[in-house]
Biopython code that builds the backbone (N, CA, C, O; Angstrom):
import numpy as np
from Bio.PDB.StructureBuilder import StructureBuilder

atoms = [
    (1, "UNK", "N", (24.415, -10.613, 9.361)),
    (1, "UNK", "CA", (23.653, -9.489, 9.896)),
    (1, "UNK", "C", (22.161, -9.750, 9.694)),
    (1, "UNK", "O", (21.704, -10.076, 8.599)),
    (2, "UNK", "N", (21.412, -9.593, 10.803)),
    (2, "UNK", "CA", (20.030, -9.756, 10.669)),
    (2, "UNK", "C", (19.186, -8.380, 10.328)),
    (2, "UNK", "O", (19.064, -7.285, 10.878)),
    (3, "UNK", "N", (18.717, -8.942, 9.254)),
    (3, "UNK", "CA", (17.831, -7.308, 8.052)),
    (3, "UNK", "C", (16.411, -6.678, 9.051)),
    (3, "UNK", "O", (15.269, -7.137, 9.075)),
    (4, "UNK", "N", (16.894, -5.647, 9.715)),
    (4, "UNK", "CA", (15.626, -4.825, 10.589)),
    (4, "UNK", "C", (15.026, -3.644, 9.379)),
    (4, "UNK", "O", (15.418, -3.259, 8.277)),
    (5, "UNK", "N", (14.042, -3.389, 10.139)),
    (5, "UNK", "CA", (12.686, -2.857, 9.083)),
    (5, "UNK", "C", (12.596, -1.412, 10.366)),
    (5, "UNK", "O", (12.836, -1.641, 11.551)),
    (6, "UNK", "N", (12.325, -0.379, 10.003)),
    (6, "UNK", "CA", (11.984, 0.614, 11.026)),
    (6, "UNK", "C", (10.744, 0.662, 11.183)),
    (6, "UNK", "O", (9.952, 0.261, 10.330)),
    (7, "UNK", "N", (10.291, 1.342, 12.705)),
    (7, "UNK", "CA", (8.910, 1.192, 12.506)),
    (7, "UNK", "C", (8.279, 1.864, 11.483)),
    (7, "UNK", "O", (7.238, 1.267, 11.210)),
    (8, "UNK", "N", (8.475, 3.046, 10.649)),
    (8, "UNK", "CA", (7.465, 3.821, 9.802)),
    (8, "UNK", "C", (7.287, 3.258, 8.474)),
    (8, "UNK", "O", (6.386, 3.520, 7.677)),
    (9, "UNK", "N", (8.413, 2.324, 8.314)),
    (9, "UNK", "CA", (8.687, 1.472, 7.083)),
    (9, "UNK", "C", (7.531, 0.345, 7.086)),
    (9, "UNK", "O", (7.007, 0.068, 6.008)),
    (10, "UNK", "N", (7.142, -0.277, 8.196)),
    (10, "UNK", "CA", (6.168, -1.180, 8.651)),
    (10, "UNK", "C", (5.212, -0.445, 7.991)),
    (10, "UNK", "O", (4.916, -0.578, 6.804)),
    (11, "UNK", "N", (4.692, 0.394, 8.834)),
    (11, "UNK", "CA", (3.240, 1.296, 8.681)),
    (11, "UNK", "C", (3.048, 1.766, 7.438)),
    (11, "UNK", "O", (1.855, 1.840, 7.143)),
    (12, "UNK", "N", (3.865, 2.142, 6.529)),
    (12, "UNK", "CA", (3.977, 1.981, 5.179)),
    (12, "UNK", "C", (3.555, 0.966, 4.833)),
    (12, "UNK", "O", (2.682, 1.145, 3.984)),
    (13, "UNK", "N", (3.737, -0.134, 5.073)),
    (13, "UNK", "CA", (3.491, -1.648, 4.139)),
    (13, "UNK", "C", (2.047, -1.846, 4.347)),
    (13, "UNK", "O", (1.178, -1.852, 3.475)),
    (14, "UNK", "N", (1.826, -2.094, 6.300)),
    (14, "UNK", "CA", (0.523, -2.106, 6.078)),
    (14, "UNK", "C", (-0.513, -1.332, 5.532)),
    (14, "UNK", "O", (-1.528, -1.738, 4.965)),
    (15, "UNK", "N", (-0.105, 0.002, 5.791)),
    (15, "UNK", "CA", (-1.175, 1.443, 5.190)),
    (15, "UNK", "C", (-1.061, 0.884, 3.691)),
    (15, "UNK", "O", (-2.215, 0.678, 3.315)),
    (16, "UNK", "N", (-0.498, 0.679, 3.065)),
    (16, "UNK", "CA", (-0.696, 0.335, 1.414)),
    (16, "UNK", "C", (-1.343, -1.330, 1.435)),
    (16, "UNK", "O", (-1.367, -1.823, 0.307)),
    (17, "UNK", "N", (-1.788, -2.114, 2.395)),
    (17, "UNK", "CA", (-2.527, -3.250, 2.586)),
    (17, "UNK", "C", (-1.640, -4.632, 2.207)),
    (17, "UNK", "O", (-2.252, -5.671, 1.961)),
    (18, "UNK", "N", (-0.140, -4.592, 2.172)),
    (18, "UNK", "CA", (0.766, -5.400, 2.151)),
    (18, "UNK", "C", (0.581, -6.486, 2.916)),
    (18, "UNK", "O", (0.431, -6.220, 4.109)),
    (19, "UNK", "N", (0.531, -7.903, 2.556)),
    (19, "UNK", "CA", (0.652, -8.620, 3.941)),
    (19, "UNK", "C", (1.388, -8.910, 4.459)),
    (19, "UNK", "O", (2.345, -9.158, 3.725)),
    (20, "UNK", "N", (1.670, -9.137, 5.901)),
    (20, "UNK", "CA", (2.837, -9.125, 6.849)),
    (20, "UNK", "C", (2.351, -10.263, 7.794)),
    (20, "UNK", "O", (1.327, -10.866, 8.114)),
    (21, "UNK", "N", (3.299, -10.221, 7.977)),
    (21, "UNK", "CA", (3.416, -11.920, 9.117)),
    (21, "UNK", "C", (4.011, -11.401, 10.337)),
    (21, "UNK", "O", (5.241, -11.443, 10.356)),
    (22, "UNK", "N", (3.350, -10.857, 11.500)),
    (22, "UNK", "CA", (3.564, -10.084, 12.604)),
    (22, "UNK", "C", (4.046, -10.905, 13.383)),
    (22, "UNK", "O", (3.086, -11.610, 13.695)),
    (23, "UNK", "N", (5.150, -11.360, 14.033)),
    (23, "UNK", "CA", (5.619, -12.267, 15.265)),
    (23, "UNK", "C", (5.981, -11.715, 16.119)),
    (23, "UNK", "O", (6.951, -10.970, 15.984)),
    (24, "UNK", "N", (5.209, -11.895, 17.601)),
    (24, "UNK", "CA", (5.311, -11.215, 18.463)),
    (24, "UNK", "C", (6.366, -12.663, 19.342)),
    (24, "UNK", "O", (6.161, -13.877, 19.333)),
    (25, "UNK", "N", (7.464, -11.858, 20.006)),
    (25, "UNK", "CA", (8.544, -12.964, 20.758)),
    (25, "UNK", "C", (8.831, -12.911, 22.235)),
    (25, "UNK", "O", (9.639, -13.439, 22.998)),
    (26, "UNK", "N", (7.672, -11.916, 22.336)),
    (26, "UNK", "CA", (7.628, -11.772, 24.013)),
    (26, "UNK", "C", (6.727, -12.659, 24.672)),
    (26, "UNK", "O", (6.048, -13.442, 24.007)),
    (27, "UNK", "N", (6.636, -12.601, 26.208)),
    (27, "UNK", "CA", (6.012, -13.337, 27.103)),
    (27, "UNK", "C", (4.674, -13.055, 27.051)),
    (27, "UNK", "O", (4.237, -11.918, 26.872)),
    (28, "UNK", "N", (3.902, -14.179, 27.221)),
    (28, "UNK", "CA", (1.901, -13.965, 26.820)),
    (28, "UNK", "C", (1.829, -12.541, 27.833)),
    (28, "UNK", "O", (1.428, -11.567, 27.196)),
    (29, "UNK", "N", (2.093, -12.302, 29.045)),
    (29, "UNK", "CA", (1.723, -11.187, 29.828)),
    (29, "UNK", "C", (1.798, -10.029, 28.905)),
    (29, "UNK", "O", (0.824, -9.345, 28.590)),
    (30, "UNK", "N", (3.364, -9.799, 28.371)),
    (30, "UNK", "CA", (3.523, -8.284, 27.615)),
    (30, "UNK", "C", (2.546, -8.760, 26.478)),
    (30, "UNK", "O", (1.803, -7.780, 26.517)),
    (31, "UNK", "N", (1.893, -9.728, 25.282)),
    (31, "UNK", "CA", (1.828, -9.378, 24.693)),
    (31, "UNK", "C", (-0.456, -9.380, 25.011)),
    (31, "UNK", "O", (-1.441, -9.240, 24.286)),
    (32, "UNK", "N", (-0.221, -9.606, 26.353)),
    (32, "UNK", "CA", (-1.540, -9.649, 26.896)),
    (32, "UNK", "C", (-1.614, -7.701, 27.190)),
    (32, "UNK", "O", (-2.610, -6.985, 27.093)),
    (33, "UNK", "N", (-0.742, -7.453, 27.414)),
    (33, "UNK", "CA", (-0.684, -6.122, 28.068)),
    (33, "UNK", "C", (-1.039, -5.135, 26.564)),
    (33, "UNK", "O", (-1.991, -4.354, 26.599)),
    (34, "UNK", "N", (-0.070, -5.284, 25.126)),
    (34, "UNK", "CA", (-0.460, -4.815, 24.467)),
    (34, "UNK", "C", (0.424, -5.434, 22.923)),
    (34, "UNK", "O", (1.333, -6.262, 22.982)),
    (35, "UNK", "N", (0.014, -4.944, 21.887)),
    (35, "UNK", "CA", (0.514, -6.315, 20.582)),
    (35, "UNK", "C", (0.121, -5.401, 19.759)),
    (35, "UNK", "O", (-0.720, -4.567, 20.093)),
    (36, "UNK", "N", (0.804, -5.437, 18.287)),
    (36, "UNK", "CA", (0.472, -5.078, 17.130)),
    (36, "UNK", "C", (-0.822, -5.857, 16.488)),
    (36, "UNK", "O", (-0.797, -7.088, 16.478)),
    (37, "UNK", "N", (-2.002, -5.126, 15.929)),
    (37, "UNK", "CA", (-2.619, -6.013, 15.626)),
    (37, "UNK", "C", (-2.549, -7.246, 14.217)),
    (37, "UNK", "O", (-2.070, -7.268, 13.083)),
    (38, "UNK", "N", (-3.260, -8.083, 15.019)),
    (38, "UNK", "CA", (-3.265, -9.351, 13.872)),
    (38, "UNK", "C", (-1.623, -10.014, 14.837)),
    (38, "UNK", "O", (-1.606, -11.220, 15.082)),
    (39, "UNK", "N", (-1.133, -9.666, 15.018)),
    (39, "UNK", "CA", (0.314, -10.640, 15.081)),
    (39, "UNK", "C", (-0.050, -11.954, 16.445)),
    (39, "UNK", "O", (-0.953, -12.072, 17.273)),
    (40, "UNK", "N", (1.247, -12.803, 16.087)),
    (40, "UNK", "CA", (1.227, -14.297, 16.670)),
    (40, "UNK", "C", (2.071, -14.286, 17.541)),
    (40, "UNK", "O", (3.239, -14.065, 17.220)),
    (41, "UNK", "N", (1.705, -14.532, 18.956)),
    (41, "UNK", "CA", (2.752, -15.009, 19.714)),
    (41, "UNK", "C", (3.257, -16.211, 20.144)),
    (41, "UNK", "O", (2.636, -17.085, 20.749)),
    (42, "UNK", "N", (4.483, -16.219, 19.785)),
    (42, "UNK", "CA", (5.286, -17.273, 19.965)),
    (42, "UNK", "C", (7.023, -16.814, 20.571)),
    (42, "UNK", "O", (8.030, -16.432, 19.976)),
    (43, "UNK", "N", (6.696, -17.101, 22.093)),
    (43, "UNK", "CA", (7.835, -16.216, 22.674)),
    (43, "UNK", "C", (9.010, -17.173, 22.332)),
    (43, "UNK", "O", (8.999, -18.378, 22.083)),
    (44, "UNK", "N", (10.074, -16.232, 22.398)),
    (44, "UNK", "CA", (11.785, -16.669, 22.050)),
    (44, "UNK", "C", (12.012, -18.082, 22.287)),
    (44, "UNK", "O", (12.465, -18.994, 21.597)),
    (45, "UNK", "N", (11.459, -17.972, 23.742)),
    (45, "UNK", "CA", (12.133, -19.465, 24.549)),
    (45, "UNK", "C", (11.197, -20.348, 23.733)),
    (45, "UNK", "O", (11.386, -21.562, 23.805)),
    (46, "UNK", "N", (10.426, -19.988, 23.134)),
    (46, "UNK", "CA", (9.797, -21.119, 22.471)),
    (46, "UNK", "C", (9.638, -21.679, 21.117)),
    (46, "UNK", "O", (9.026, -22.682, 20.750)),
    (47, "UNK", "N", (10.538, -20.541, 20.249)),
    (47, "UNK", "CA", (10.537, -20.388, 18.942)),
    (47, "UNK", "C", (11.543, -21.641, 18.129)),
    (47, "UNK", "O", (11.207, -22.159, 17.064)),
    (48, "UNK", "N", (12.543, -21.909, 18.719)),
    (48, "UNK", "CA", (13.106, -23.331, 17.948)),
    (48, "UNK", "C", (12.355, -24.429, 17.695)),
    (48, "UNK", "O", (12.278, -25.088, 16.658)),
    (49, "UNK", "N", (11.738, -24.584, 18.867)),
    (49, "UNK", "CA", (10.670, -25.922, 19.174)),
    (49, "UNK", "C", (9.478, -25.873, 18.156)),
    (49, "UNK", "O", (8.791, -26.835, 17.812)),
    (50, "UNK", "N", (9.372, -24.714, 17.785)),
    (50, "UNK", "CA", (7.906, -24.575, 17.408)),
    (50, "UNK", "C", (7.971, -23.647, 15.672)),
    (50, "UNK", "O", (6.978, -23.045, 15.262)),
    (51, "UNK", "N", (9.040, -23.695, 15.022)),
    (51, "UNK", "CA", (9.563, -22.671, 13.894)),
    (51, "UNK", "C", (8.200, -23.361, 12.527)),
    (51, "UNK", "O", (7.753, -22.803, 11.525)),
    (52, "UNK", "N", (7.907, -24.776, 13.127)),
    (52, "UNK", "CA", (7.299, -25.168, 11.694)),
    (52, "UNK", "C", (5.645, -24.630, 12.009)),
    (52, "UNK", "O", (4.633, -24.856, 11.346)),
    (53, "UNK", "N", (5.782, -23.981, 13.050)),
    (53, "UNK", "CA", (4.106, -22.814, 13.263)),
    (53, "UNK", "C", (4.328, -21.778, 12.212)),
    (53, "UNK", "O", (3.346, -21.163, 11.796)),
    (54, "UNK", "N", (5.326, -21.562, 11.815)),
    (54, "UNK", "CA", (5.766, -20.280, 11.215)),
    (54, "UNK", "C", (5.517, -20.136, 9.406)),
    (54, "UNK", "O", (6.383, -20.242, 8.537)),
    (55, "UNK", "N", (4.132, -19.880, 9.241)),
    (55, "UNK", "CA", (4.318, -20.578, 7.747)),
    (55, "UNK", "C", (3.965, -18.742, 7.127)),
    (55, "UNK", "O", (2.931, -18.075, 7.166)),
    (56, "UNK", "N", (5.169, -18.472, 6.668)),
    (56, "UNK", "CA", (4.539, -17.074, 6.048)),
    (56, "UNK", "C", (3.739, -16.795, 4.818)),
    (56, "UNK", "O", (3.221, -15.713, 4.540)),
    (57, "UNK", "N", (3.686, -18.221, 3.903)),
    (57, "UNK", "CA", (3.167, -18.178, 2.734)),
    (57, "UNK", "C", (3.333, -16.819, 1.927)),
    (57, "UNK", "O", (2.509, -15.971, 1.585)),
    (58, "UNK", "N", (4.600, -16.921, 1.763)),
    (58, "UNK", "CA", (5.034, -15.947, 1.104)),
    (58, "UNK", "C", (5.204, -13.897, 1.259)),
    (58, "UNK", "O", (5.721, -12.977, 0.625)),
    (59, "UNK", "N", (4.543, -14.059, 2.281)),
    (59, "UNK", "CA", (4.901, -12.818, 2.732)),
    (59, "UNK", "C", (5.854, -12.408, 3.861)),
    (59, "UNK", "O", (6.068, -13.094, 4.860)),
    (60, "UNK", "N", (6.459, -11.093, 3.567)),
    (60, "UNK", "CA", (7.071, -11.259, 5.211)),
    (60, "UNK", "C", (7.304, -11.445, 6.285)),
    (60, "UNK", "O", (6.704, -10.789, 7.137)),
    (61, "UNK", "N", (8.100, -12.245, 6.594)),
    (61, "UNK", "CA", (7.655, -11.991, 9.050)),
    (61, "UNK", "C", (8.580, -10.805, 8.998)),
    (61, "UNK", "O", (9.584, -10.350, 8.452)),
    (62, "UNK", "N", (7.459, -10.532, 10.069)),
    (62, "UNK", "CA", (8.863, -9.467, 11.019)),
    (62, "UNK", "C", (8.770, -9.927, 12.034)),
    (62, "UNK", "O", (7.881, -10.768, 12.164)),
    (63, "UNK", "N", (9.448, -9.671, 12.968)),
    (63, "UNK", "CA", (9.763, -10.317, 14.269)),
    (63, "UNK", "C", (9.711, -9.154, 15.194)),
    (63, "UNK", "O", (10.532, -8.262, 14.980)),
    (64, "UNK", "N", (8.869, -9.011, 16.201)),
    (64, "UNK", "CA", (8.980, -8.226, 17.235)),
    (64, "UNK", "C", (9.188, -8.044, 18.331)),
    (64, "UNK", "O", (8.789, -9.165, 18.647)),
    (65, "UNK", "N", (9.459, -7.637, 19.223)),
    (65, "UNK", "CA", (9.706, -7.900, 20.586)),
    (65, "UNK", "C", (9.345, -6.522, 21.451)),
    (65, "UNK", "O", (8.620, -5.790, 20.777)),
    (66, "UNK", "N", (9.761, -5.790, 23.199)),
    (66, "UNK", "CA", (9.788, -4.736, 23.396)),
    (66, "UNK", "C", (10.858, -3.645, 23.422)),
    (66, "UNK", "O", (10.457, -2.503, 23.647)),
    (67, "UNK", "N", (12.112, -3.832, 23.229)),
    (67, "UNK", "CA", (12.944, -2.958, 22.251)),
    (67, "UNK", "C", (13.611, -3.208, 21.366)),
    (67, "UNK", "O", (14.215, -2.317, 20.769)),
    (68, "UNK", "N", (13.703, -4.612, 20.992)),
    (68, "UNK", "CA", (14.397, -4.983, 19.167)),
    (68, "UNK", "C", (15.994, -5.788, 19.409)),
    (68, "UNK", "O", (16.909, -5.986, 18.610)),
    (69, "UNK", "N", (15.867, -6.082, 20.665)),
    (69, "UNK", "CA", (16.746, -7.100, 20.859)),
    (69, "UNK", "C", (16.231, -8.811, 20.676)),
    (69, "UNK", "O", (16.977, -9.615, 20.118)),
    (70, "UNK", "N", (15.259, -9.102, 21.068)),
    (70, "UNK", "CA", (14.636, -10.772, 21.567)),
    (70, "UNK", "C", (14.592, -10.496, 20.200)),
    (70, "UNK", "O", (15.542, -11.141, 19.754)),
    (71, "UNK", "N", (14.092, -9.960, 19.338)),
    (71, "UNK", "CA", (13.311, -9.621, 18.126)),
    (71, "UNK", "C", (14.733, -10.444, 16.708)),
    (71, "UNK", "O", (14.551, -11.262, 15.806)),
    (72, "UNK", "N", (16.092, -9.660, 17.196)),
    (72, "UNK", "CA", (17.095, -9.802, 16.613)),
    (72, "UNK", "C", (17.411, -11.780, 16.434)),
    (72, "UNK", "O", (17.854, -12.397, 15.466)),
    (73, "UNK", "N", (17.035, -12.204, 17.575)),
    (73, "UNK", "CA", (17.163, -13.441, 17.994)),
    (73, "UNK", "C", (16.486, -14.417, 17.236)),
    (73, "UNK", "O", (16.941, -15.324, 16.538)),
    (74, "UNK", "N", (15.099, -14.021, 17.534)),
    (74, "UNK", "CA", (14.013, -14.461, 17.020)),
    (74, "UNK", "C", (14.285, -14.511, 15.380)),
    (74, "UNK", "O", (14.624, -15.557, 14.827)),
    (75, "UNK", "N", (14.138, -13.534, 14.825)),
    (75, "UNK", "CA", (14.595, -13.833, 12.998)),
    (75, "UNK", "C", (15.665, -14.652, 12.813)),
    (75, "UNK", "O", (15.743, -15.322, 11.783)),
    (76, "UNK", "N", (16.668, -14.707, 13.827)),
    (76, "UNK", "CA", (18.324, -15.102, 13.490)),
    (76, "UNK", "C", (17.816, -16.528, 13.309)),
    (76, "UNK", "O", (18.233, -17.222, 12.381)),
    (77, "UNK", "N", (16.735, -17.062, 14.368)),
    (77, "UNK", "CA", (16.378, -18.535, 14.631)),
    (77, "UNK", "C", (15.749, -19.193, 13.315)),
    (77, "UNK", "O", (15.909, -20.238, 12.685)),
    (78, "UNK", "N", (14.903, -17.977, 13.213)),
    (78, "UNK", "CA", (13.802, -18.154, 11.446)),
    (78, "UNK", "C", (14.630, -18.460, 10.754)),
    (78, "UNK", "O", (14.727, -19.623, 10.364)),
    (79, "UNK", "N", (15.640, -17.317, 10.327)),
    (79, "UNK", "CA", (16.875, -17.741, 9.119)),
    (79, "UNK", "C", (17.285, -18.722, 8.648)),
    (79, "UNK", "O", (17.474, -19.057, 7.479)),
    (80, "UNK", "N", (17.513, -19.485, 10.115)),
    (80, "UNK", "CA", (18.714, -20.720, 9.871)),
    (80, "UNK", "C", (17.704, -22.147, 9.439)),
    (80, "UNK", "O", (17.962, -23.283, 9.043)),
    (81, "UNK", "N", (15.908, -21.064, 9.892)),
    (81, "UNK", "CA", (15.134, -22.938, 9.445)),
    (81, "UNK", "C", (14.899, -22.405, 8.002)),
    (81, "UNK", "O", (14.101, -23.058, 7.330)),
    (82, "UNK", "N", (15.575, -21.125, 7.325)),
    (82, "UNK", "CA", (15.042, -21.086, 5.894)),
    (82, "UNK", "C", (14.187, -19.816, 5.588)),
    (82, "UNK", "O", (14.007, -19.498, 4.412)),
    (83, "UNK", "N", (13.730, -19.186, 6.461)),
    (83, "UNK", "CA", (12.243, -18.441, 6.271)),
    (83, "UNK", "C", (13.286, -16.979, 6.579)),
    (83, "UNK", "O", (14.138, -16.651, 7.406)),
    (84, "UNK", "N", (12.594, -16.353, 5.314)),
    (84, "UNK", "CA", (13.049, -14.784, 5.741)),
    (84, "UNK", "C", (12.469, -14.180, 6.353)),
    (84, "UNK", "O", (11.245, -14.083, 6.274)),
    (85, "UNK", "N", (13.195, -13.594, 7.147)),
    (85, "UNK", "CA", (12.381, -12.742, 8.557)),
    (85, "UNK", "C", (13.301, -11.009, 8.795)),
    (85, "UNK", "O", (14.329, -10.775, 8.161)),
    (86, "UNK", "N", (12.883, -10.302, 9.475)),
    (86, "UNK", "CA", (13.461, -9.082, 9.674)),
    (86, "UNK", "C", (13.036, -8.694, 11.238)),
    (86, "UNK", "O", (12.020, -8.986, 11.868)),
    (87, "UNK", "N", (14.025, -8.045, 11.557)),
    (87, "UNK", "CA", (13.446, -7.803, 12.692)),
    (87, "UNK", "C", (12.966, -6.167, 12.646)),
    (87, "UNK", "O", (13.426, -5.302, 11.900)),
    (88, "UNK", "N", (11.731, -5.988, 13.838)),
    (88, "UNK", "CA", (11.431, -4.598, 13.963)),
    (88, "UNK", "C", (11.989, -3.647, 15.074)),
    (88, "UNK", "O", (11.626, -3.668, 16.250)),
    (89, "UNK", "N", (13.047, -2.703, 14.459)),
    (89, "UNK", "CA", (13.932, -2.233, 14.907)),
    (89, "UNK", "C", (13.215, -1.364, 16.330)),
    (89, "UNK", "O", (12.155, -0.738, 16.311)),
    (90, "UNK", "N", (14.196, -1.560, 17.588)),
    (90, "UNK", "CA", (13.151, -0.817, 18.233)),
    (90, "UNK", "C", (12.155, -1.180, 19.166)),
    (90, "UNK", "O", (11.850, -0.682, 20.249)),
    (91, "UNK", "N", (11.630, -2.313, 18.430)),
    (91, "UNK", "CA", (10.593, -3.125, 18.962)),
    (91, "UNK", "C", (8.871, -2.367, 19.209)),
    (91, "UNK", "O", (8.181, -1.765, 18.386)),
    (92, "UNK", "N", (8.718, -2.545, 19.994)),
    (92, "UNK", "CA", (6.972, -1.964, 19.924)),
    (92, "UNK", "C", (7.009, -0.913, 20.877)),
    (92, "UNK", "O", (5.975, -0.245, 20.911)),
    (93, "UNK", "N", (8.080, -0.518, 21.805)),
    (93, "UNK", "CA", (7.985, 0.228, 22.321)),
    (93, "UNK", "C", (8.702, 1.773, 21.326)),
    (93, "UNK", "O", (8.524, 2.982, 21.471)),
    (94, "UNK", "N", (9.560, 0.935, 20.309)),
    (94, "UNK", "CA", (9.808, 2.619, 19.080)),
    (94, "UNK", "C", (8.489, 2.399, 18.158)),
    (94, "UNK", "O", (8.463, 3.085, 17.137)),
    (95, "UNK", "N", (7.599, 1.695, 18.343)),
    (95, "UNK", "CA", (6.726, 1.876, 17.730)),
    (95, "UNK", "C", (5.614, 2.544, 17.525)),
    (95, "UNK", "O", (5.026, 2.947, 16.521)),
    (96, "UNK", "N", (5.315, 2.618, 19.374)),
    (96, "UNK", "CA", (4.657, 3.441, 20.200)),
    (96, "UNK", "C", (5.078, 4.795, 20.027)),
    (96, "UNK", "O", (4.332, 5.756, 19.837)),
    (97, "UNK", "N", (6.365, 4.806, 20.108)),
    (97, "UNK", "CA", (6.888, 6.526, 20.305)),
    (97, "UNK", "C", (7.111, 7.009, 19.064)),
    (97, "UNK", "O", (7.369, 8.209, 18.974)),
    (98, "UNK", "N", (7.065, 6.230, 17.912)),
    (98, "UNK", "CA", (6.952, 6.988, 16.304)),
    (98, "UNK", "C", (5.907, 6.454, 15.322)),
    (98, "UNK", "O", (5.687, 7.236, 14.398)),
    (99, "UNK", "N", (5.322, 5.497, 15.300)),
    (99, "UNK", "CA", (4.168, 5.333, 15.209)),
    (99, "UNK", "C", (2.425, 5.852, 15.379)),
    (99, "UNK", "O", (1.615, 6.611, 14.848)),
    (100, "UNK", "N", (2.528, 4.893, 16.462)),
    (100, "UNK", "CA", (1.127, 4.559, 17.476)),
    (100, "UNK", "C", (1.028, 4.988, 18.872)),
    (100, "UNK", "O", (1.109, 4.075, 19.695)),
    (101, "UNK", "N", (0.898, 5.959, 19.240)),
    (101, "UNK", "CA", (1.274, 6.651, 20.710)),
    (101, "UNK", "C", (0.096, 6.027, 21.537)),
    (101, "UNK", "O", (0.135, 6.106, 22.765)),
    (102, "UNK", "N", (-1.517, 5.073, 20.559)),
    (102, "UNK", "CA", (-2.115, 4.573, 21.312)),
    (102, "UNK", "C", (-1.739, 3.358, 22.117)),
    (102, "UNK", "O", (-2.368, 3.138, 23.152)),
    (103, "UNK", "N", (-0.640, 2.439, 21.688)),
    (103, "UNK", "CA", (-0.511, 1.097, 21.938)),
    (103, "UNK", "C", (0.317, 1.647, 23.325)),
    (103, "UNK", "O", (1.077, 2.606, 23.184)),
    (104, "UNK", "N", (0.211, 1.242, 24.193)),
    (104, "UNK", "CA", (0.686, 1.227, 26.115)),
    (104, "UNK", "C", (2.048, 0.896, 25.776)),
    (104, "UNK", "O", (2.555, 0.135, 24.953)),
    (105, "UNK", "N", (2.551, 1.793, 26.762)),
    (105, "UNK", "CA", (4.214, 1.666, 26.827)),
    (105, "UNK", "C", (4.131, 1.102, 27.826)),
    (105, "UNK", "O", (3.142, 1.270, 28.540)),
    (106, "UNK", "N", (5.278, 0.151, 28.226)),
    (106, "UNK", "CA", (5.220, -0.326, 30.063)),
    (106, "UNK", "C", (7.309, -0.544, 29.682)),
    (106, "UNK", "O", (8.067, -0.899, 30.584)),
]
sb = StructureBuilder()
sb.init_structure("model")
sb.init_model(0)
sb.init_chain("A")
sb.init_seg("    ")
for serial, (resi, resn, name, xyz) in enumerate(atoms, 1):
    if name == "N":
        sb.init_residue(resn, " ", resi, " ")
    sb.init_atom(name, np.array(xyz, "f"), 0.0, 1.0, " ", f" {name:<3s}", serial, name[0])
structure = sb.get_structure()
């Protein structure tokens, strides 16, 4: 089972100045359109090829996507190279709607 984080649980970590390792796993367009700030994109289709970009130095990734499916994928991939990851349940669009009502829904 891959370990998801809710969004208010996030906003908790950062509001207390936690560091987080934001991975965004969508396509440059969505995450051109809108992104959590600070986070890295590195979409799905590209995340095996490219896992040793992924250096969390000790803090969490979460893995995100736009409703918390790609997202599920994305950590499952992290896992297996070693690196703990979680995904954000929901994705950025439950993030928007319990969160951040500023970040654009599409």
């Amino acid at each position: 089972m891959i370990p998801q984080i809710q969004p208010a649980e996030l906003k908790r970590m950062l509001d207390a100045g936690q560091l987080v390792l934001l991975l965004d796993v969508r396509q440059p367009d969505e995450h051109a359109f809108c992104a959590l700030p600070g986070s890295v994109l590195i979409p799905l289709g590209e995340l095996a090829a490219r896992v040793e970009e992924v250096q969390p130095d000790g803090v969490p990734v979460v893995v995100y996507c736009h409703h918390g499916v790609r997202s599920l994928s994305g950590a499952a991939i992290l896992i297996r190279a070693g690196i703990e990851a979680m995904s954000l349940a929901g994705g950025i669009d439950r993030w928007t709607l319990t969160v951040d009502p500023n970040v654009p829904r599409y």
